[in-house]
C-alpha positions as CSV (number, residue, x, y, z in Angstrom):
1,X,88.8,-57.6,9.5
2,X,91.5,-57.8,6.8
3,X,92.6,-60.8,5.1
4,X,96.4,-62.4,6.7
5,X,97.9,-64.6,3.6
6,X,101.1,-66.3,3.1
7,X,103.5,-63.4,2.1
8,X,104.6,-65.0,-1.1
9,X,102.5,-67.8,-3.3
10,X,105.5,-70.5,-3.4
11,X,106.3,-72.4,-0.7
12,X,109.5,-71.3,0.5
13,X,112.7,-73.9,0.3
14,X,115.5,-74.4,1.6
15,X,119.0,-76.0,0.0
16,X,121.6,-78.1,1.1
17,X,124.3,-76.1,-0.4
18,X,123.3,-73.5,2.2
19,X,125.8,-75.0,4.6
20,X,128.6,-74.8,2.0
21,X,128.3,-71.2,1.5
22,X,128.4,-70.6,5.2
23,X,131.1,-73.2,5.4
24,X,132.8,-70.7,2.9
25,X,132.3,-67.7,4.5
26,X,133.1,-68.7,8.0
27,X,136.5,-70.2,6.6
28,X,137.0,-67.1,4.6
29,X,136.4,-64.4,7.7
30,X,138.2,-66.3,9.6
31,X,141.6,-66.0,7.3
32,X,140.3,-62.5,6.6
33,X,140.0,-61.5,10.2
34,X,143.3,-63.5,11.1
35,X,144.9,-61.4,8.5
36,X,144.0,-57.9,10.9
37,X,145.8,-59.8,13.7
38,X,148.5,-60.1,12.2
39,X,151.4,-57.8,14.1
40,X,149.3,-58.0,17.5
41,X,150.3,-61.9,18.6
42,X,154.2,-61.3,17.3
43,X,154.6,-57.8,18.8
44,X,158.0,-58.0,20.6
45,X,159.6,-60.0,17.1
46,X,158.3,-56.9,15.2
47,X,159.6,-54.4,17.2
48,X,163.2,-55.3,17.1
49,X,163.2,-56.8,13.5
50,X,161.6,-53.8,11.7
51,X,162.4,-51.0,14.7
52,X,158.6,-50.5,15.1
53,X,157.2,-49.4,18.7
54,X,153.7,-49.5,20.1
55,X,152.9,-46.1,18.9
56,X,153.5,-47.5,15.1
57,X,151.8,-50.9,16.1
58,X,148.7,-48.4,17.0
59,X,149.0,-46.5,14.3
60,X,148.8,-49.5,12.0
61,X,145.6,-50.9,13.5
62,X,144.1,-47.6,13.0
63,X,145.1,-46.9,8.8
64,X,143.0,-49.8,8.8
65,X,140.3,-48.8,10.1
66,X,140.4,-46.2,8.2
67,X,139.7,-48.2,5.2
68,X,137.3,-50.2,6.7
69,X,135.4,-46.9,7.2
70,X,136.0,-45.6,3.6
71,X,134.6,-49.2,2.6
72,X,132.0,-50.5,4.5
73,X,128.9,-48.6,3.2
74,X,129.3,-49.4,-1.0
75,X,130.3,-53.0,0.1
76,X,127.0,-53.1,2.2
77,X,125.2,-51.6,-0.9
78,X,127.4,-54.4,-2.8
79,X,126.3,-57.4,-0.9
80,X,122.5,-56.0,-0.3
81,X,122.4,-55.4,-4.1
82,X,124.4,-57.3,-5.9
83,X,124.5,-60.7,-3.2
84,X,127.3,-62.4,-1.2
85,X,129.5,-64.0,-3.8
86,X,129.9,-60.3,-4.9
87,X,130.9,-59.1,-1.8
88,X,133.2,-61.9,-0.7
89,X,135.0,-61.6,-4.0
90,X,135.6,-57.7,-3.6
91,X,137.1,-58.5,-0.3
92,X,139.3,-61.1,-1.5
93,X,140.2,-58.9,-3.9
94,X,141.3,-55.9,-1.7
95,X,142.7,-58.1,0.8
96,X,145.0,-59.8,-1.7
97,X,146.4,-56.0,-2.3
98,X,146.7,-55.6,0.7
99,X,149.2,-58.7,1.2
100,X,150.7,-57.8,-1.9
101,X,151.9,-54.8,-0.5
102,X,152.8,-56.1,2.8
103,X,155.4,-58.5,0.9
104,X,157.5,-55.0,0.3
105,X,157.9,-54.2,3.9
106,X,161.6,-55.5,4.0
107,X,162.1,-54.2,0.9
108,X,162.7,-50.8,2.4
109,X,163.1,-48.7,5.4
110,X,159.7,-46.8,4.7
111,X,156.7,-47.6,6.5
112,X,154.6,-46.7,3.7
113,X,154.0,-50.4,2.5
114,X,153.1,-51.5,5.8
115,X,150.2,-48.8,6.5
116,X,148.9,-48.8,3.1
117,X,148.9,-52.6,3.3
118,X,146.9,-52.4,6.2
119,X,144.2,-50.0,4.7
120,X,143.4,-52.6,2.0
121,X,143.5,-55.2,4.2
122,X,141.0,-53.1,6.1
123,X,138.6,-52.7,3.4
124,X,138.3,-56.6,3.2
125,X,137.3,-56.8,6.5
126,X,134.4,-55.3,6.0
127,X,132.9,-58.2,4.4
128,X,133.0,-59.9,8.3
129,X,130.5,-57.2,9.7
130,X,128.0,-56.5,7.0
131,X,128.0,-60.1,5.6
132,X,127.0,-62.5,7.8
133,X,123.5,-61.1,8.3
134,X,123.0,-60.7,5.2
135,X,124.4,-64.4,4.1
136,X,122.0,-65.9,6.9
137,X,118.7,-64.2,5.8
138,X,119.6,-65.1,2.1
139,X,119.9,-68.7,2.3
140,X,118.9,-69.8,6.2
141,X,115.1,-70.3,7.3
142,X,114.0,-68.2,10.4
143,X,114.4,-70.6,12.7
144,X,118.1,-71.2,11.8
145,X,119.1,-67.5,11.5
146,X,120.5,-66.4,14.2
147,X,122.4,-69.8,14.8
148,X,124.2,-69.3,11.2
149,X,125.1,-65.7,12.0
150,X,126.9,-66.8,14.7
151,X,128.6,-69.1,12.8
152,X,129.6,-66.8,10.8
153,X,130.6,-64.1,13.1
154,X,132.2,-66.3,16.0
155,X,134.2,-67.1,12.9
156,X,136.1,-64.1,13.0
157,X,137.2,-64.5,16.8
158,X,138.2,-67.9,15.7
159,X,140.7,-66.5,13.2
160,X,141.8,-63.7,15.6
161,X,142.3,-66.8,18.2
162,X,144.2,-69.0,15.4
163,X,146.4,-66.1,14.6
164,X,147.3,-65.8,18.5
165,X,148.8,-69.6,18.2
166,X,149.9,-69.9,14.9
167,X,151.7,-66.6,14.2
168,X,154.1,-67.0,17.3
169,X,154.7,-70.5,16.2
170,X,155.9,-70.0,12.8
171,X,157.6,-66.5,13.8
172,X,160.3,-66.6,17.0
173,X,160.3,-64.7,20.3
174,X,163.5,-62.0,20.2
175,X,167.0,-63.7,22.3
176,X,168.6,-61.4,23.8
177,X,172.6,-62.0,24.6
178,X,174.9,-60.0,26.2
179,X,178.3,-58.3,23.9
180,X,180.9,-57.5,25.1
181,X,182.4,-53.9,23.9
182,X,186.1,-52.9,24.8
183,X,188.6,-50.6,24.2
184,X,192.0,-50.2,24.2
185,X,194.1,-47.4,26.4
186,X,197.3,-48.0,25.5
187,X,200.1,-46.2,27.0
188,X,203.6,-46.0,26.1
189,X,207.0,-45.9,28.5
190,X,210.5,-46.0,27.1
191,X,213.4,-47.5,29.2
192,X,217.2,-46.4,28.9
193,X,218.2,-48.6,26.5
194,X,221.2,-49.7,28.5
195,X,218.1,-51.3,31.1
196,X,216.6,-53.2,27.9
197,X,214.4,-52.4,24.6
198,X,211.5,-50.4,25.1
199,X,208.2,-51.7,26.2
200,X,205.0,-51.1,25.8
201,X,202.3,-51.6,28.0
202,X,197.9,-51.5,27.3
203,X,195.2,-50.8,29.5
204,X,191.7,-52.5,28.8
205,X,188.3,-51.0,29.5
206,X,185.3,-53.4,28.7
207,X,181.5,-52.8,29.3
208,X,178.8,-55.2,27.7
209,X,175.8,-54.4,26.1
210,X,172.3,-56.1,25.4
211,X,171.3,-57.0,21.9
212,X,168.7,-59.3,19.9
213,X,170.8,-62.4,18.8
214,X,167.8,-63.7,15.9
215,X,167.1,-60.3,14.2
216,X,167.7,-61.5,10.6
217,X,165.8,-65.2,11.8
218,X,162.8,-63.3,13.0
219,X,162.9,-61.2,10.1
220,X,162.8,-64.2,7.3
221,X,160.2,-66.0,9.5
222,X,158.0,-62.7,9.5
223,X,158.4,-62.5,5.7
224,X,157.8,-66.0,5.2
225,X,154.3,-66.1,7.2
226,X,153.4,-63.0,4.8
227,X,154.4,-64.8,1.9
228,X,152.4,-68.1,3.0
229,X,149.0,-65.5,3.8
230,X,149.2,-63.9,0.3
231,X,149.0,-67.4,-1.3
232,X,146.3,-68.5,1.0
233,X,144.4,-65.3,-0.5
234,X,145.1,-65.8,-3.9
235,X,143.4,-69.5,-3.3
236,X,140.3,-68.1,-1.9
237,X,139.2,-65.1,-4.3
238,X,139.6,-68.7,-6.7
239,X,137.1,-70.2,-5.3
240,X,134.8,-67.2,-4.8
241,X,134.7,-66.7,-8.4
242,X,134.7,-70.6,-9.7
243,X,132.7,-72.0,-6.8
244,X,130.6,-70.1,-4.3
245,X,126.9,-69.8,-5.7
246,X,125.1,-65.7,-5.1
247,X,121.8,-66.5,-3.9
248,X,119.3,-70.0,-4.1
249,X,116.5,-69.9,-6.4
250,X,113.9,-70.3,-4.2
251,X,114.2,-68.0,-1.0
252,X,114.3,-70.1,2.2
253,X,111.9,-68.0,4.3
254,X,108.9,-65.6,3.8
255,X,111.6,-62.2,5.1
256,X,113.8,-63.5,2.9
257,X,111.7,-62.7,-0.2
258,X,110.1,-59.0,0.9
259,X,111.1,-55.8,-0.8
260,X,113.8,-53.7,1.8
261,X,113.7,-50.0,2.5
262,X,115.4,-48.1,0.0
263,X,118.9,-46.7,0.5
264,X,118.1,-43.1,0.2
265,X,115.6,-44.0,2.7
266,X,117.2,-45.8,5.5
267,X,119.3,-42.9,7.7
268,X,116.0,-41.0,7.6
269,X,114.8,-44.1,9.4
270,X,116.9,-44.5,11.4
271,X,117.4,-41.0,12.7
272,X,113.9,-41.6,13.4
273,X,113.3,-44.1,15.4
274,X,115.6,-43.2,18.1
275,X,116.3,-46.6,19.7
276,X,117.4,-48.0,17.2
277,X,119.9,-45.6,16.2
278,X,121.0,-46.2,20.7
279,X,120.9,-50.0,19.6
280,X,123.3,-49.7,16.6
281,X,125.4,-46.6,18.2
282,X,125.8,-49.0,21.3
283,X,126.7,-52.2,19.4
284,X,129.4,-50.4,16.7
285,X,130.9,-48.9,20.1
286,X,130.9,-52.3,21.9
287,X,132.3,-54.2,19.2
288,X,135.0,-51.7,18.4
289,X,136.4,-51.1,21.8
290,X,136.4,-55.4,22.5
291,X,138.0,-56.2,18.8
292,X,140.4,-53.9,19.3
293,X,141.6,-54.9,22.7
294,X,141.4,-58.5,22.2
295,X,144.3,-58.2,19.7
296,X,146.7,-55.8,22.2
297,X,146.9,-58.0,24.6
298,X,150.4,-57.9,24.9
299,X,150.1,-54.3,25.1
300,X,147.0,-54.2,27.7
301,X,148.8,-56.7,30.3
302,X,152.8,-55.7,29.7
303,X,152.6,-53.5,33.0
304,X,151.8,-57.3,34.6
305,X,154.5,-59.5,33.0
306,X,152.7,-60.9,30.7
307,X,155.1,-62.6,27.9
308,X,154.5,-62.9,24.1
309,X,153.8,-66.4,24.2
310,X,151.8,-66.1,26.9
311,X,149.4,-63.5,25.9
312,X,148.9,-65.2,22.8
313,X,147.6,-68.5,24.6
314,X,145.9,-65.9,26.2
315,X,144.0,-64.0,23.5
316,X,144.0,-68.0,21.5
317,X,141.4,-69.0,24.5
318,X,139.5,-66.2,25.2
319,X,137.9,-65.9,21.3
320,X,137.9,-69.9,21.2
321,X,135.8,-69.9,24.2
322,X,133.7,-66.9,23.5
323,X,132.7,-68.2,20.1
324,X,131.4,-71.6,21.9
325,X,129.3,-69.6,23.6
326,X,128.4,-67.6,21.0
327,X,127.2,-70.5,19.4
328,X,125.5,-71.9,22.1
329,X,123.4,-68.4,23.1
330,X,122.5,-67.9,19.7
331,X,120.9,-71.8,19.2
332,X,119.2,-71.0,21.9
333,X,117.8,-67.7,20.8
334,X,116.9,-69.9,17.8
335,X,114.6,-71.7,19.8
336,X,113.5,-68.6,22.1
337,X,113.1,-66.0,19.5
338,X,111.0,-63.9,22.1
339,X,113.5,-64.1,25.2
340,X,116.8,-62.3,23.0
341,X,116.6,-59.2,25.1
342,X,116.4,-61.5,28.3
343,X,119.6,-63.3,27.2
344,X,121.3,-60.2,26.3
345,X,121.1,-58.4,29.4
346,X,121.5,-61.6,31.5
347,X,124.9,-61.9,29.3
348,X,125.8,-58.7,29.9
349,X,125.3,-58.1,33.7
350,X,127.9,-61.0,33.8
351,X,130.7,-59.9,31.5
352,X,130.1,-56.6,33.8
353,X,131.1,-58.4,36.8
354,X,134.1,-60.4,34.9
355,X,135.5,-56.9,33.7
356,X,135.3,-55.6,37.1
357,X,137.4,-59.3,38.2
358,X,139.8,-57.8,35.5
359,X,140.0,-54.4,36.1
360,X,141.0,-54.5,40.0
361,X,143.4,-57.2,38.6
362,X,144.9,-55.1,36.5
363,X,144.7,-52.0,38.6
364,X,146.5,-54.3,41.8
365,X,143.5,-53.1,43.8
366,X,143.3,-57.2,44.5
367,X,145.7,-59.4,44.7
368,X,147.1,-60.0,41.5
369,X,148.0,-63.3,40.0
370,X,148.2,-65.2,36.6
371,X,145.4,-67.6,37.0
372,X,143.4,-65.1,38.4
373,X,144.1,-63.1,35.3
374,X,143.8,-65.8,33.0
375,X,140.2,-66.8,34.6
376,X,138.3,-63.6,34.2
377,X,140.0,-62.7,31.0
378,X,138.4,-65.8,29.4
379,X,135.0,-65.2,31.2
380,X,135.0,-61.4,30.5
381,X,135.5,-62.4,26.7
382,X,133.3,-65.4,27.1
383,X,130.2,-63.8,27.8
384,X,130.8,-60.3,25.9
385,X,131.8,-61.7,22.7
386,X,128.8,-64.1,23.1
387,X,126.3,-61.0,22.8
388,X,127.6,-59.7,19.0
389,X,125.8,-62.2,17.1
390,X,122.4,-61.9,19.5
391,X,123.2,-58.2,19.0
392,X,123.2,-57.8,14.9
393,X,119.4,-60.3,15.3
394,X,118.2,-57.9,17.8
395,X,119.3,-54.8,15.2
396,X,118.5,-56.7,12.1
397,X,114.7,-57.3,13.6
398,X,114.5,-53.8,15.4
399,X,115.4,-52.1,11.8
400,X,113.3,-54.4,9.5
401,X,111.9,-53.7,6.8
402,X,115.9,-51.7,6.2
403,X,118.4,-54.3,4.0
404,X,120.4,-56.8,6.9
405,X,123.4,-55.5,5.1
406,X,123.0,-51.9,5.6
407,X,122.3,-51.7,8.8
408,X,124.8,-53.6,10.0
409,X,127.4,-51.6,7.8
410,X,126.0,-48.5,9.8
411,X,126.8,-50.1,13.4
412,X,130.7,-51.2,11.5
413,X,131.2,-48.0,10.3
414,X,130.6,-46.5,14.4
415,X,133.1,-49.6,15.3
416,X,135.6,-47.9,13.3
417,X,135.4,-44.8,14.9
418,X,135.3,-46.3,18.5
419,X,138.0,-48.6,17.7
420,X,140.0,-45.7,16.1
421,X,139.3,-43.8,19.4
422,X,139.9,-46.4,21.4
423,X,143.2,-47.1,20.0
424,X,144.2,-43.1,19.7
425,X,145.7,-42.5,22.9
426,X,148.0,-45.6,22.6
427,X,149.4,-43.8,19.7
428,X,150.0,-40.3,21.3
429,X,151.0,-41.5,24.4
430,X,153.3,-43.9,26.1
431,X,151.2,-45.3,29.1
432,X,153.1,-47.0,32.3
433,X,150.2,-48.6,33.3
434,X,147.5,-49.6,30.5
435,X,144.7,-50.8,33.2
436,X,142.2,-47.9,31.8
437,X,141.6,-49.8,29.1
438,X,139.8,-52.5,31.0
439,X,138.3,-50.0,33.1
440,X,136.8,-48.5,30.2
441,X,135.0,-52.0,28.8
442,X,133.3,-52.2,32.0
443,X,131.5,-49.1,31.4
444,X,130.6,-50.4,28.3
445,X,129.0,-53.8,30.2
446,X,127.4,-51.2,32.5
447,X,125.7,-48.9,29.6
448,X,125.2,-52.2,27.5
449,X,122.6,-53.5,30.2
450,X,120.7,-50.0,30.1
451,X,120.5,-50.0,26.6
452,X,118.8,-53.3,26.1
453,X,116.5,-52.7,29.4
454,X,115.5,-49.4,27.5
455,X,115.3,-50.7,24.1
456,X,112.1,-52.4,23.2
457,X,112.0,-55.8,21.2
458,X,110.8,-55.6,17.9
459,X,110.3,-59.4,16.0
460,X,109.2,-57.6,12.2
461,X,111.1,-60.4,10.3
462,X,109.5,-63.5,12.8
463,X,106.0,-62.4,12.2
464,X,106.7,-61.7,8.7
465,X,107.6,-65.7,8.3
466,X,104.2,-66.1,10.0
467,X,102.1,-64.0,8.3
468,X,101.5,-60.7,6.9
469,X,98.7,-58.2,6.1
470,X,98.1,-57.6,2.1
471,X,98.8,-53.9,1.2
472,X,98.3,-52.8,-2.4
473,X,101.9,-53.5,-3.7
474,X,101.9,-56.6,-6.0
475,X,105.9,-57.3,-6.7
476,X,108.6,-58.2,-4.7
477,X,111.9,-56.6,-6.1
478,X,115.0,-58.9,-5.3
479,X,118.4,-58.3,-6.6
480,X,117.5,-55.8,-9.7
481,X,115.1,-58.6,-10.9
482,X,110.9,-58.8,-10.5
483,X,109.0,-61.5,-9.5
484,X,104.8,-62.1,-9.7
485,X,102.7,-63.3,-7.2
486,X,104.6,-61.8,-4.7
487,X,103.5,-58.8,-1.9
488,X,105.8,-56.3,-1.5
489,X,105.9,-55.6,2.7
490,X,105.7,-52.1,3.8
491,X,107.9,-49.6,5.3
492,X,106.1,-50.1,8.7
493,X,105.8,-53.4,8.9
């Protein structure tokens, strides 16, 4: 029988300032995150103070995606590499361009700054899908892991939900008057001037026409919540660089410490081993579909009435709930490491059955009211949202020994393309009724619970913390540096 040791010869440790870097991070994606919905809570202001439509408000949201798909594999490699602080400066950085250029949009009639803004501000993004997996397995033990993850990724709802209540409070709703336009038909008549002087009499046409009374108000407001963004930016890339420590000196966990797949490596894996390529195809789809209509909500319910104000509430309690439960599945995942498929497709059968609530809603195959809506929107969101952070543990162990950062910047780089797909018919078309697009995330809830049934449950990092077989290797390689007394794990571990 062959020997099981301790993976690495010093005990492993864990620091206090752990929960200041994820207090960092979770306050930094949520400003990042806030900063995509930006447009999507103030829709009907920016439509009639910059002339944009829905099409334009698409095509926005898609530029950026854009860049988060030119980005999101070298600032994977970045943070897998090089550690956190690194990454979460580089997205600072880009996202502070990307306000930059986002303070020029009244500056001209072009919508040039606007979409180019947005493709920066994309690339920062990034940081809020590859990072928090990585953060967690660099400075959380196992048994807090998937609990800081969600932390860190409910944090990003939290600023979408923020930007739903904040940006229509600082930023006003259009008023729209009534003018009054006239004309003048005038007419003359001469009278013999033995009957008197000569008169002149006018006929009056009038008609009245609707028009935004607040344009140039709901134009300095919008400016004036950019400018206030930018400088909120500029203070965190500061403390990124003065403040925010790269990686502990002791590792907090056995997985922490053992030598990943190599790059050139990893999408020969992956191709590989097919369900995990289902697993990450599936949760990139998932999470691209569900961010992207979770900020058009004023575009998704219009056909119903639903009101600016109103869908921001909306949208405000949907990603503050689901990140409470977020929270609250992943703890518990914490504590039943072995049941995550269990809770995943006991999650997802019910976010099927609140997207159904929604779709016949939506569709007025049911009668249709407000708290009805209101209800299943918040469940539907609730439970779905609740599954990304059990998601990224479930591909994060399934993938192990391939860098947390990686792989997750894989399953980002498909939520580009199915949010860009999502999003693409919005921006060709112009829809009377948008109820397809709740149709189409219960489909996803439907194929979501065959893909976990299918998938099997791998727990590579869990045992690792256990135990591991001694192989050969005798190094453990760890951001470019070499430590001794350390086993390197291998590739099919």
């Amino acid at each position: 029988m062959e020997e099981v040791k301790p993976l690495i010869s010093t005990k492993p440790r864990v620091y206090a300032r752990r929960w200041w870097v994820l207090c960092y991070f979770s306050i930094s994606s949520m400003f990042i995150t806030g900063s995509w919905n930006t447009w999507g809570p103030i829709t009907e202001s920016v439509k009639y103070s910059f002339g944009w439509g829905d099409s334009f408000i698409a095509d926005i949201l898609n530029v950026g995606r854009i860049g988060m798909f030119l980005s999101i594999i070298p600032m994977s490699y970045f943070i897998d590499t090089k550690g956190i602080r690194i990454g979460m400066v580089s997205s600072t950085s880009f996202l502070l361009v990307g306000y930059i250029l986002r303070c020029c949009i009244n500056l001209t009639p072009s919508t040039w700054p606007a979409l180019l803004g947005q493709t920066f501000i994309g690339c920062g993004n990034v940081i809020g899908y590859s990072g928090p997996a990585a953060m967690s397995v660099a400075w959380f033990p196992h048994n807090e892991r998937a609990t800081s993850t969600s932390i860190a990724v409910m944090s990003t709802y939290v600023g979408l939900g923020i930007a739903y209540i904040i940006n229509p409070l600082l930023v006003s709703a259009p008023v729209f008057g009534q003018v009054i336009t006239g004309y003048q038909n005038t007419t003359e008549s001469t009278i013999p001037s033995d009957q008197g002087p000569t008169h002149t009499y006018g006929v009056f046409n009038a008609s009245t026409t609707s028009v935004v009374l607040n344009k140039d108000i709901m134009e300095e407001e919008i400016m004036t919540l950019i400018y206030i963004e930018t400088g909120i930016t500029a203070l965190l890339l500061l403390i990124a660089v003065t403040l925010v420590p790269n990686v502990p000196p002791t590792p907090p966990s056995r997985s922490a410490n053992a030598t990943r797949m190599g790059y050139t490596k990893v999408f020969l894996h992956l191709i590989r081993n097919g369900f995990l390529c289902l697993l990450v195809v599936y949760t990139g789809i998932m999470i691209g579909v569900y961010s992207t209509w979770v900020v058009i909500f004023g575009i998704a319910f219009e056909h119903l009435g639903i009101e600016q104000k109103e869908a921001g509430w909306l949208g405000f309690t949907c990603l503050i709930g689901s990140s409470v439960l977020g929270f609250i599945s992943a703890r518990f995942s914490d504590l039943c490491s072995r049941r995550l498929k269990t809770i995943l497709v006991i999650m997802l059968v019910i976010a099927s059955l609140m997207f159904l609530w929604v779709s016949l809603l939506c569709s007025q195959y049911i009668d249709y009211s407000k708290e009805q809506l209101f209800a299943s929107t918040i469940l539907a969101c609730a439970f779905l949202n609740g599954c990304v952070p059990l998601l990224y543990e479930q591909i994060c162990n399934a993938a192990f020994p391939i860098p947390e950062g990686i792989i997750v910047g894989i399953s980002g780089l498909v939520t580009m393309i199915g949010g860009i797909f999502y999003m693409l018919p919005i921006s060709l078309v112009e829809f009377e009724d948008n109820s397809w697009l709740e149709w189409s995330l219960l489909v996803l809830c439907v194929v979501g619970c065959v893909v976990i049934m299918v998938t099997p449950q791998r727990n590579g990092r869990a045992e690792l913390d256990v135990s591991v077989r001694v192989e050969k290797a005798y190094y453990y390689e760890r951001l470019d540096t070499e430590q001794t007394g350390l086993l390197k794990v291998p590739e099919n571990a």
